[in-house]
PDB file of N, CA, C and O in Angstrom:
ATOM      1  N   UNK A   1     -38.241  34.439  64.930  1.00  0.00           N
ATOM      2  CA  UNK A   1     -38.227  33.896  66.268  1.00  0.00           C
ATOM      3  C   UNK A   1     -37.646  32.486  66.196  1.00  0.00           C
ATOM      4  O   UNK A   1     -37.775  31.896  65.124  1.00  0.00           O
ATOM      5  N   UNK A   2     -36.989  31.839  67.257  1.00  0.00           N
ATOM      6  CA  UNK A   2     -36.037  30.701  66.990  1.00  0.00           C
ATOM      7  C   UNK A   2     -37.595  29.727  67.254  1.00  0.00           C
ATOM      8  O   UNK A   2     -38.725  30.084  67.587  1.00  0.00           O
ATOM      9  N   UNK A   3     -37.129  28.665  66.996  1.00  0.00           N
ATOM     10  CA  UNK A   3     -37.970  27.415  67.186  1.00  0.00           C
ATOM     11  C   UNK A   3     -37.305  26.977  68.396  1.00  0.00           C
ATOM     12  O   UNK A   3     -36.134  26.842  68.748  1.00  0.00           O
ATOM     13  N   UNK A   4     -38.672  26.765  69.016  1.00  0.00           N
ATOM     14  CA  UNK A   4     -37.860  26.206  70.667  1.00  0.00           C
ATOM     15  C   UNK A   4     -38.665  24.599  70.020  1.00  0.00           C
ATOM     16  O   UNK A   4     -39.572  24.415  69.209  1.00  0.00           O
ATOM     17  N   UNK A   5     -37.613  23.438  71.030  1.00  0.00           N
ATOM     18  CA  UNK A   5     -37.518  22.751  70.302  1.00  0.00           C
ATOM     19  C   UNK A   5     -37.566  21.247  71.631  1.00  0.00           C
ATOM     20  O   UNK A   5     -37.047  21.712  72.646  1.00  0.00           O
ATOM     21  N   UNK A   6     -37.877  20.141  71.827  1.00  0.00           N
ATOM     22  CA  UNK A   6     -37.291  19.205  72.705  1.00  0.00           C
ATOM     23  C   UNK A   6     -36.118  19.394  73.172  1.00  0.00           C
ATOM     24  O   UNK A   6     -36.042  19.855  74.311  1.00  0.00           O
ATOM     25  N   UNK A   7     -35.334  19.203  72.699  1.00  0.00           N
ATOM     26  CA  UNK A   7     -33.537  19.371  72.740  1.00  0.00           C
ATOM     27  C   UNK A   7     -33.417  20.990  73.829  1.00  0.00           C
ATOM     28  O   UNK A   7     -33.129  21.398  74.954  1.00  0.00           O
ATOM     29  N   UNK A   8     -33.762  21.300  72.830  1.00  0.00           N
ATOM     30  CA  UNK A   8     -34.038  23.159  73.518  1.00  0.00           C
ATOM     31  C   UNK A   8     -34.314  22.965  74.933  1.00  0.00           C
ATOM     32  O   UNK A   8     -33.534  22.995  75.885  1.00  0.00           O
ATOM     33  N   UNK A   9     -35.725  22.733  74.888  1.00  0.00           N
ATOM     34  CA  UNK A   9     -36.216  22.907  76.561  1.00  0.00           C
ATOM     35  C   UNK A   9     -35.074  21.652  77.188  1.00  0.00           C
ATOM     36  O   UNK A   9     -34.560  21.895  78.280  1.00  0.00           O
ATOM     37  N   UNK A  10     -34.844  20.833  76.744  1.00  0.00           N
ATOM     38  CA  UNK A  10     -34.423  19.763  77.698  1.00  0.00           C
ATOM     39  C   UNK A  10     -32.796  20.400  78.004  1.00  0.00           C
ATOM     40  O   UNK A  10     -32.735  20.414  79.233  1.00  0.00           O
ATOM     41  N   UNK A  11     -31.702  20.834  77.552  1.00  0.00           N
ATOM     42  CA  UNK A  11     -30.894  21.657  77.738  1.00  0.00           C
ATOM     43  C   UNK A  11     -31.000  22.587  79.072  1.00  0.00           C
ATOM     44  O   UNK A  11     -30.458  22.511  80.174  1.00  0.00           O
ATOM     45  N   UNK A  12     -32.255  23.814  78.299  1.00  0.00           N
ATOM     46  CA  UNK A  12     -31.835  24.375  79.763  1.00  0.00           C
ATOM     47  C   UNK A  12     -32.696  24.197  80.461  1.00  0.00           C
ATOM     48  O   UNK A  12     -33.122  25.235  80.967  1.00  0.00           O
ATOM     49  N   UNK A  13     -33.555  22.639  80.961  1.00  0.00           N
ATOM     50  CA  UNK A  13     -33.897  22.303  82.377  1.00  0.00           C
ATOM     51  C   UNK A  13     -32.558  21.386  82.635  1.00  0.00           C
ATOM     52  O   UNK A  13     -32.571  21.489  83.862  1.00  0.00           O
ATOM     53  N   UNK A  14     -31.759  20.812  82.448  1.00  0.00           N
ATOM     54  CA  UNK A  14     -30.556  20.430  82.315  1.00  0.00           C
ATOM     55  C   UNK A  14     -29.661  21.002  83.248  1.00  0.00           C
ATOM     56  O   UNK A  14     -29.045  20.500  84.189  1.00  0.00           O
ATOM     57  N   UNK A  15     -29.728  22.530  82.653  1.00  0.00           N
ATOM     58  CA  UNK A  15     -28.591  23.640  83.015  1.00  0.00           C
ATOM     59  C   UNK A  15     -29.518  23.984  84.275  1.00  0.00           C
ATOM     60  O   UNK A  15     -28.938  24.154  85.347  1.00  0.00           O
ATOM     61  N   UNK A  16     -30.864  24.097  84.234  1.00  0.00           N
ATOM     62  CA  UNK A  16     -31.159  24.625  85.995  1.00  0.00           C
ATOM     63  C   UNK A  16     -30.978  23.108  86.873  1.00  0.00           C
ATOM     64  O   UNK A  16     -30.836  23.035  88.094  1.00  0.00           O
ATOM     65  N   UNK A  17     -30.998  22.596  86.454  1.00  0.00           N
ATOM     66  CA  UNK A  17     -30.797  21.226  87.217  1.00  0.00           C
ATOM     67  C   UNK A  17     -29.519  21.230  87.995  1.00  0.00           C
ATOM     68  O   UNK A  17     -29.326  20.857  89.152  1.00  0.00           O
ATOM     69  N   UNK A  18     -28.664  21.743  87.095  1.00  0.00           N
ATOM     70  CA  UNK A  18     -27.285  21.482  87.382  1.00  0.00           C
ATOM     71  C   UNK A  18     -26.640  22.768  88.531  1.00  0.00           C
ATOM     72  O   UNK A  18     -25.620  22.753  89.220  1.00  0.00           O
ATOM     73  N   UNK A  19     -27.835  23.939  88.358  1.00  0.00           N
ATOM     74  CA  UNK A  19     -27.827  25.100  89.240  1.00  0.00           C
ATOM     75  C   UNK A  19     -28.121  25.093  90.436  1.00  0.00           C
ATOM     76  O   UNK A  19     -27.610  25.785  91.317  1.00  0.00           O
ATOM     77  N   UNK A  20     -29.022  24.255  90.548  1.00  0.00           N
ATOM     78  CA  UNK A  20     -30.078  23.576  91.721  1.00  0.00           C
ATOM     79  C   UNK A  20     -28.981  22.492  92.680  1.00  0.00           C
ATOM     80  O   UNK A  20     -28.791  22.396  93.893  1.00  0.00           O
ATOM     81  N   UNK A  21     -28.701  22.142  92.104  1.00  0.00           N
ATOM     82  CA  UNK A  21     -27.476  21.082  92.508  1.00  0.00           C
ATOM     83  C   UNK A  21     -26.409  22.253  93.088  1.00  0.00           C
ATOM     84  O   UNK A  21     -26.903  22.881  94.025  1.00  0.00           O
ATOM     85  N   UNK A  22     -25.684  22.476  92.892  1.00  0.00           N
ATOM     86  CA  UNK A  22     -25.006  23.596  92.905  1.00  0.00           C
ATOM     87  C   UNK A  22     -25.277  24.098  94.292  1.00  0.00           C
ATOM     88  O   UNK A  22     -24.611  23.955  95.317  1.00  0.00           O
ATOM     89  N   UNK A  23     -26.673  24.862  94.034  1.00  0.00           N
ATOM     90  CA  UNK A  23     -27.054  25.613  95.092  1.00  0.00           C
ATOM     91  C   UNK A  23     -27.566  24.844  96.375  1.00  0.00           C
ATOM     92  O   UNK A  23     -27.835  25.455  97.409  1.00  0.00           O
ATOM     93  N   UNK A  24     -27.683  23.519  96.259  1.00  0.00           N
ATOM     94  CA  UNK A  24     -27.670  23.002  97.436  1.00  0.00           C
ATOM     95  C   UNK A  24     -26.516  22.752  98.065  1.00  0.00           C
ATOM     96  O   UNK A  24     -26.461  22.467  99.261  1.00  0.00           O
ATOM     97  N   UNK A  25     -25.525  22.841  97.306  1.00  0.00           N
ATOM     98  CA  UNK A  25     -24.326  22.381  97.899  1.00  0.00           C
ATOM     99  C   UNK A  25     -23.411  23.518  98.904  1.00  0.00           C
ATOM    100  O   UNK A  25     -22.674  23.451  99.888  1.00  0.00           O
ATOM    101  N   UNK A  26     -24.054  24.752  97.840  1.00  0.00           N
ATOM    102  CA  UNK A  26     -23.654  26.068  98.618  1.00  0.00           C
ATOM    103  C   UNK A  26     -24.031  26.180 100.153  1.00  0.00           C
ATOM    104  O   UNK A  26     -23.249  26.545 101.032  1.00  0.00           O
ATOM    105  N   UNK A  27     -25.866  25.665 100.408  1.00  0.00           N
ATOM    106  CA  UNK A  27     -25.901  25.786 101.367  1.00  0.00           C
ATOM    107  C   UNK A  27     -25.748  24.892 102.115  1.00  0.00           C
ATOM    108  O   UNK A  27     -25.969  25.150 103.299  1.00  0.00           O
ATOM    109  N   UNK A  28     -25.267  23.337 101.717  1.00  0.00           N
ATOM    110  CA  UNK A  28     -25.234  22.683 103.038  1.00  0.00           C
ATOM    111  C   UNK A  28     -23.794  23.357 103.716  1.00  0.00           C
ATOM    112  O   UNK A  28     -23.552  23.315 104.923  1.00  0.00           O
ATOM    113  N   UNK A  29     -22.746  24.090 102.519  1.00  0.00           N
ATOM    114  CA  UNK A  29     -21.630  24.581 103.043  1.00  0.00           C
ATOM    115  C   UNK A  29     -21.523  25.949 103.873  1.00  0.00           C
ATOM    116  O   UNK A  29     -20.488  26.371 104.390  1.00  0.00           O
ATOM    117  N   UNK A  30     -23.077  26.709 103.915  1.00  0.00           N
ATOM    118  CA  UNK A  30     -23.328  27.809 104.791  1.00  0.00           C
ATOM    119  C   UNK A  30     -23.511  26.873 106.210  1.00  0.00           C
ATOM    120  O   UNK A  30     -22.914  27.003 107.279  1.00  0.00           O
ATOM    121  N   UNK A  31     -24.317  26.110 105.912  1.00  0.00           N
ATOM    122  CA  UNK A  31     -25.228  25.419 107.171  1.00  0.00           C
ATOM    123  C   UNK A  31     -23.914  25.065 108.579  1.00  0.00           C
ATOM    124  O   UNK A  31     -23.826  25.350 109.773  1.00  0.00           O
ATOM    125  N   UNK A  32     -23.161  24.383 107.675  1.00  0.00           N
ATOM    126  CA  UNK A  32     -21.994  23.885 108.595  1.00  0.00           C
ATOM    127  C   UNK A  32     -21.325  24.933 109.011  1.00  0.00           C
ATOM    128  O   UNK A  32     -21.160  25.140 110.213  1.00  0.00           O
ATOM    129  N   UNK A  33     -20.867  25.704 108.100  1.00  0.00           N
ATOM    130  CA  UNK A  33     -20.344  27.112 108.987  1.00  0.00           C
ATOM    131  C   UNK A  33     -20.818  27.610 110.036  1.00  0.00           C
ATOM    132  O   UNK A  33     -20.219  27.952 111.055  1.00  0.00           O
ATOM    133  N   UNK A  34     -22.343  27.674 109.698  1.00  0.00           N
ATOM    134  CA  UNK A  34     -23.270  28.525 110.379  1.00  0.00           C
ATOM    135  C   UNK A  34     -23.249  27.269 111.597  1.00  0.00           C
ATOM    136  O   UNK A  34     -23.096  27.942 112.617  1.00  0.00           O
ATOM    137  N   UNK A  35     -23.292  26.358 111.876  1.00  0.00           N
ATOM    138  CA  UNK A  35     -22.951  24.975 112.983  1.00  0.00           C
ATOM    139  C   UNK A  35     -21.645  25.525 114.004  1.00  0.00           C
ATOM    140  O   UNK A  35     -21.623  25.805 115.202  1.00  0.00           O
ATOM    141  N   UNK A  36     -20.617  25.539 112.974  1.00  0.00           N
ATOM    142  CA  UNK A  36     -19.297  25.767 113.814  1.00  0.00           C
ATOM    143  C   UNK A  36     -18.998  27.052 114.243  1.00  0.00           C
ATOM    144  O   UNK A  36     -18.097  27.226 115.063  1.00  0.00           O
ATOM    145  N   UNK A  37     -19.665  28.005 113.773  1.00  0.00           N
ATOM    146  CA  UNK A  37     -19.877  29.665 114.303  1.00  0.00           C
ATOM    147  C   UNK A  37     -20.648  29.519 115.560  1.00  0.00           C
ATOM    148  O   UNK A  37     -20.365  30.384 116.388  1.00  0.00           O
ATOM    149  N   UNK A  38     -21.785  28.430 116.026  1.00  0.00           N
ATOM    150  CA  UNK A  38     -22.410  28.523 116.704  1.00  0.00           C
ATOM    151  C   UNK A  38     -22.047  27.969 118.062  1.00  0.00           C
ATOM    152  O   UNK A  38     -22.376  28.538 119.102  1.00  0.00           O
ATOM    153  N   UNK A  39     -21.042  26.326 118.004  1.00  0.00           N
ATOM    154  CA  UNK A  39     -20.525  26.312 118.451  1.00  0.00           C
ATOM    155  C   UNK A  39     -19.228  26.867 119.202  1.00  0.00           C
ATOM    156  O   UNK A  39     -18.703  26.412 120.218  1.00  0.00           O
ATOM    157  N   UNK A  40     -18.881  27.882 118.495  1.00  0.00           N
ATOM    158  CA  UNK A  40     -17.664  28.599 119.164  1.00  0.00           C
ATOM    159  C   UNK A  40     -18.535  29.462 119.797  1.00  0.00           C
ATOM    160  O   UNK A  40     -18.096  29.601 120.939  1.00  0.00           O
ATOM    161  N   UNK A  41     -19.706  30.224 119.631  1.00  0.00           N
ATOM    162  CA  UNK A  41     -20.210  31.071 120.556  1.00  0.00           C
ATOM    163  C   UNK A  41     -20.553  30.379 121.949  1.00  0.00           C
ATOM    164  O   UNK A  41     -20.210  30.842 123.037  1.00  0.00           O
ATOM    165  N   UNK A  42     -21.220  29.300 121.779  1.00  0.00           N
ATOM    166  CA  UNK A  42     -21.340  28.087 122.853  1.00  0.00           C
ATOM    167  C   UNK A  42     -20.442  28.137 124.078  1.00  0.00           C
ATOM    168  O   UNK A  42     -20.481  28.336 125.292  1.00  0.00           O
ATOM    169  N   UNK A  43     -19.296  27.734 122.707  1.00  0.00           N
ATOM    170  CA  UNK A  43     -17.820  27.185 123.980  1.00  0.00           C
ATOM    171  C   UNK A  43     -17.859  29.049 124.581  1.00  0.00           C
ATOM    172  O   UNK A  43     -18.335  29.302 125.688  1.00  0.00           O
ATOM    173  N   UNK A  44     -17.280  30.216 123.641  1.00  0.00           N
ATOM    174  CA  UNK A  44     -17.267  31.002 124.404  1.00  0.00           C
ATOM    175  C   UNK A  44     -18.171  31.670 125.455  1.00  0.00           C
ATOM    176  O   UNK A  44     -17.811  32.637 126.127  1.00  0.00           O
ATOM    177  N   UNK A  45     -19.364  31.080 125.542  1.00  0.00           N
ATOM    178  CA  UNK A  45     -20.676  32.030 126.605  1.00  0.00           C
ATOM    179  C   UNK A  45     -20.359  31.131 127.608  1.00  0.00           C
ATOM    180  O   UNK A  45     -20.790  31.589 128.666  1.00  0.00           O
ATOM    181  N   UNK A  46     -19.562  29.589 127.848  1.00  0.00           N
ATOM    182  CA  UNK A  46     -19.189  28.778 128.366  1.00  0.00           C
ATOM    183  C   UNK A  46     -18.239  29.501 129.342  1.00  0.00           C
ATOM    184  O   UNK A  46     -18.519  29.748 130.515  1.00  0.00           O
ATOM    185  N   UNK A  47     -17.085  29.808 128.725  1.00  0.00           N
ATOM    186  CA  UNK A  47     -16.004  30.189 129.055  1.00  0.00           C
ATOM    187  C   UNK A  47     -15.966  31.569 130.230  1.00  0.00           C
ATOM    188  O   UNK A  47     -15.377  31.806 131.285  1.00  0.00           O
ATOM    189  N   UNK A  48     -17.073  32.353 129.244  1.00  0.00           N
ATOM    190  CA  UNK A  48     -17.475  33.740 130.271  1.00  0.00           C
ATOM    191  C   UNK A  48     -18.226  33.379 131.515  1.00  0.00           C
ATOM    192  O   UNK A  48     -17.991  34.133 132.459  1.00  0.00           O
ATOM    193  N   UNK A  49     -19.207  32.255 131.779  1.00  0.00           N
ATOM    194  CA  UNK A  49     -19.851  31.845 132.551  1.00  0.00           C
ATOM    195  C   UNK A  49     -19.013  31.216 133.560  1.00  0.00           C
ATOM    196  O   UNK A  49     -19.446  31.199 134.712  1.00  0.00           O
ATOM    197  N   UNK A  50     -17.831  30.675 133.296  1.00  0.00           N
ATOM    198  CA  UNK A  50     -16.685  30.145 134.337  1.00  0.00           C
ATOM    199  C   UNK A  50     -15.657  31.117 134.539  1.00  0.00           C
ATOM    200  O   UNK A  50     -14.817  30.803 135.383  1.00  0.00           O
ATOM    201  N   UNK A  51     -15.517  32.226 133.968  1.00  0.00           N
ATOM    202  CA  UNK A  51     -14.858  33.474 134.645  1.00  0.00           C
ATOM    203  C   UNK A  51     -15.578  33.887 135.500  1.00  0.00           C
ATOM    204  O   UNK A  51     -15.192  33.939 136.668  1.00  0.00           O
ATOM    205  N   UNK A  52     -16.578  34.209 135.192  1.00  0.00           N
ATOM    206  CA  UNK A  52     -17.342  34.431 136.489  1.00  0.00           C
ATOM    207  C   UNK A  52     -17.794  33.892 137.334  1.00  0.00           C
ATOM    208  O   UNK A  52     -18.002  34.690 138.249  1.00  0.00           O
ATOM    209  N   UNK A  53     -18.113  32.837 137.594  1.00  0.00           N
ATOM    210  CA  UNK A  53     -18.351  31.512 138.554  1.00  0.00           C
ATOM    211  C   UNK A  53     -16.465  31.930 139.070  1.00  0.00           C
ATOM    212  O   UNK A  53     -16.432  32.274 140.251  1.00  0.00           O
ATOM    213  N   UNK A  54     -15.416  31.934 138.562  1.00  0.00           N
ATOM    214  CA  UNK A  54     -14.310  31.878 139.240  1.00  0.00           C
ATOM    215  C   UNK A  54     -14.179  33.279 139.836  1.00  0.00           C
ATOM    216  O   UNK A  54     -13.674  33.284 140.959  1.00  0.00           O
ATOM    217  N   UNK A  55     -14.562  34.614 139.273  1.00  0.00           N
ATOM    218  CA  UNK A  55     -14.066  35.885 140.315  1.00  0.00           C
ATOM    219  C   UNK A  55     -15.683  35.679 141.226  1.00  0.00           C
ATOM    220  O   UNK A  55     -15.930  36.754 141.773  1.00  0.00           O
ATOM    221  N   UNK A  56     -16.322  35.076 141.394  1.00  0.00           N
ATOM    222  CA  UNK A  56     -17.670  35.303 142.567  1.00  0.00           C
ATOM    223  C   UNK A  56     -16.888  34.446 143.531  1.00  0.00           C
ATOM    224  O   UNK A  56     -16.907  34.920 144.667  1.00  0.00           O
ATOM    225  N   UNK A  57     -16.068  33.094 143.389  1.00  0.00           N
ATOM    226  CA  UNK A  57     -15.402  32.546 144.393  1.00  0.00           C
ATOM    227  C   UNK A  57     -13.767  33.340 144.729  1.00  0.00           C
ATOM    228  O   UNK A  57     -12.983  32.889 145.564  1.00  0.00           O
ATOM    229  N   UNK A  58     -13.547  34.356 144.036  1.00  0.00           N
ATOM    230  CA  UNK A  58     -12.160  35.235 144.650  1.00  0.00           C
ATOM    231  C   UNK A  58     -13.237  35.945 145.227  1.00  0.00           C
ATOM    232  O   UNK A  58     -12.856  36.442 146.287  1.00  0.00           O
ATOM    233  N   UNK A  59     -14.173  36.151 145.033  1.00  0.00           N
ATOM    234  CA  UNK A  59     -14.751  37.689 145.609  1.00  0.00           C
ATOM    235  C   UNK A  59     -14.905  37.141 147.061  1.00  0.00           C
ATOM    236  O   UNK A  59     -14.451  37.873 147.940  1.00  0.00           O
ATOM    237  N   UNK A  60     -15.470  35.975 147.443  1.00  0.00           N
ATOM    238  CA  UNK A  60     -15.906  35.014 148.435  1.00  0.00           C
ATOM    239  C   UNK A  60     -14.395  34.900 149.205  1.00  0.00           C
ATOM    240  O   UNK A  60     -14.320  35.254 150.381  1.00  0.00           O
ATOM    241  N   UNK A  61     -13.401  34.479 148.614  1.00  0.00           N
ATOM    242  CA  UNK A  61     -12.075  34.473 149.421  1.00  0.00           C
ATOM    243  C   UNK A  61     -11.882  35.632 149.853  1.00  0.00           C
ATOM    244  O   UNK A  61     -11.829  35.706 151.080  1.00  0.00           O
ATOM    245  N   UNK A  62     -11.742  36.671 149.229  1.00  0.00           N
ATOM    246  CA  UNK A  62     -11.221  37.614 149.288  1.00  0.00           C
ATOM    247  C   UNK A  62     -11.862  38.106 150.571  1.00  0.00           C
ATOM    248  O   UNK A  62     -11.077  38.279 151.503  1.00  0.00           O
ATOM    249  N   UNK A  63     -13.038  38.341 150.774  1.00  0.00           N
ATOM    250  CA  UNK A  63     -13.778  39.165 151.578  1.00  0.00           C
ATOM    251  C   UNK A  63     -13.527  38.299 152.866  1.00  0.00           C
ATOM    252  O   UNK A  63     -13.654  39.021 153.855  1.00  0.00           O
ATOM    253  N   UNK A  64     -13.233  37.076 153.181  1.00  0.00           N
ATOM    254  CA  UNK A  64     -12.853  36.194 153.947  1.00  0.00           C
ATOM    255  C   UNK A  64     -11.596  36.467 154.721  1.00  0.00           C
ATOM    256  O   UNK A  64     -11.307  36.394 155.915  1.00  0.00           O
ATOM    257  N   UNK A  65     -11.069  36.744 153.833  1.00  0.00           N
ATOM    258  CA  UNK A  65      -9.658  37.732 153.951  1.00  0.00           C
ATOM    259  C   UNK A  65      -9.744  38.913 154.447  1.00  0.00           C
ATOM    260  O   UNK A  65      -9.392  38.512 155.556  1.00  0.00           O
ATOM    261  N   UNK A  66      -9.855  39.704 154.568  1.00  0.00           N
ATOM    262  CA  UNK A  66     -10.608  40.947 154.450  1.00  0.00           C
ATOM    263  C   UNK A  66     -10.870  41.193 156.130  1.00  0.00           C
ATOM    264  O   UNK A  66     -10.184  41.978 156.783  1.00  0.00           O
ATOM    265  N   UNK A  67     -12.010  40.363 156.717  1.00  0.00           N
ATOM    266  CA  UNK A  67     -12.654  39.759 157.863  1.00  0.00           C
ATOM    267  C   UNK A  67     -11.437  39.473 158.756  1.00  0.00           C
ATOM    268  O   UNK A  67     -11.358  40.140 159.788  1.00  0.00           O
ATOM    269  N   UNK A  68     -10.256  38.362 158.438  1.00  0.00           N
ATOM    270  CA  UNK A  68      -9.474  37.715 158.953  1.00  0.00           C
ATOM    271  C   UNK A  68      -8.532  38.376 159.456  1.00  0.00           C
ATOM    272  O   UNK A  68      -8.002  38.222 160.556  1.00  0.00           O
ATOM    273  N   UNK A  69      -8.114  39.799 157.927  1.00  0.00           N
ATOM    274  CA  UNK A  69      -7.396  40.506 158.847  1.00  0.00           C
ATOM    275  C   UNK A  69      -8.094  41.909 159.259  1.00  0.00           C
ATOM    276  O   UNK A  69      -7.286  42.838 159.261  1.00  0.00           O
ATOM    277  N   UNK A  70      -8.968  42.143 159.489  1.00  0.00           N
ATOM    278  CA  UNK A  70      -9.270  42.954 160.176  1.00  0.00           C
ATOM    279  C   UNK A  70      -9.486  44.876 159.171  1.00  0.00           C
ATOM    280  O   UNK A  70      -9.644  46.047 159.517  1.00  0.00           O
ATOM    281  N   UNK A  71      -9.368  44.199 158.040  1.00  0.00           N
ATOM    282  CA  UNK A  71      -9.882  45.460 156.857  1.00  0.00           C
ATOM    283  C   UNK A  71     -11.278  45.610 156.661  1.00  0.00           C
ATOM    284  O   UNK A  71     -11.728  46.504 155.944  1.00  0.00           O
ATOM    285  N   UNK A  72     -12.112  44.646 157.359  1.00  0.00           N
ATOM    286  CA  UNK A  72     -13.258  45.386 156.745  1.00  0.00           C
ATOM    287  C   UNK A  72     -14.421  44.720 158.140  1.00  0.00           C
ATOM    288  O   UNK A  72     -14.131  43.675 158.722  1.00  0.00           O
ATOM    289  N   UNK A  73     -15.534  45.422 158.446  1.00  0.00           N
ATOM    290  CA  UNK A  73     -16.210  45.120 160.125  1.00  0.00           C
ATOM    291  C   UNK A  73     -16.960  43.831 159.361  1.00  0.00           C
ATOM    292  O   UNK A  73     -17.270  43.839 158.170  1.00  0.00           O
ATOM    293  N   UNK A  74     -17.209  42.617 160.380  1.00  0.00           N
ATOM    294  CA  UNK A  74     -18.188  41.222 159.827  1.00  0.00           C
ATOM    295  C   UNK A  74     -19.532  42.191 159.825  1.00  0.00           C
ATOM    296  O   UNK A  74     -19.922  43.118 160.534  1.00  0.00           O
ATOM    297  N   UNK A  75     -19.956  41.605 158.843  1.00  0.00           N
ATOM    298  CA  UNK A  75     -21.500  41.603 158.714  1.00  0.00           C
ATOM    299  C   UNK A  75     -22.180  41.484 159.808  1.00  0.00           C
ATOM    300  O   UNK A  75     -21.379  41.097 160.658  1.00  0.00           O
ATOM    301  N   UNK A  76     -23.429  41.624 160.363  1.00  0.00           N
ATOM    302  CA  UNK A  76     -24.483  41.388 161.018  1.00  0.00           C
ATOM    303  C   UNK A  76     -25.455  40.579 160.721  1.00  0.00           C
ATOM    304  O   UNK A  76     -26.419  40.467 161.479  1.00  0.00           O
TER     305      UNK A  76
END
């Protein structure tokens, strides 16, 4: 059996040290992704929310239209 030794253990807490390091770095580089993925969903639920805010005001013209010329009876 080898002799584990100072040197020994201090090596590979060394080498997990250096893993640990590593692996934080991995995730601060998920984190930010996972940031700018979130923001583009943002901007886009944004974007869908003002398409529609814009066809509820064609729908509003339109039916105005509609009334004006005589395609469809006014409401009651």
């Amino acid at each position: 059996m080898a002799d584990v030794s100072n040197e020994l253990i201090y090596e590979v807490l060394k080498k997990i040290q250096e893993d640990m390091a590593e692996t934080r770095h991995d995730v601060r580089e998920v984190k930010s992704e996972l940031h700018a993925i979130r923001g583009h969903m943002l901007a886009t639920q944004q974007d869908i929310a003002n398409i529609y805010a814009t066809m509820g005001r064609n729908e509003v013209r339109l039916d105005r239209l509609d009334r004006r010329l005589g395609l469809m009876e006014p409401a009651l």
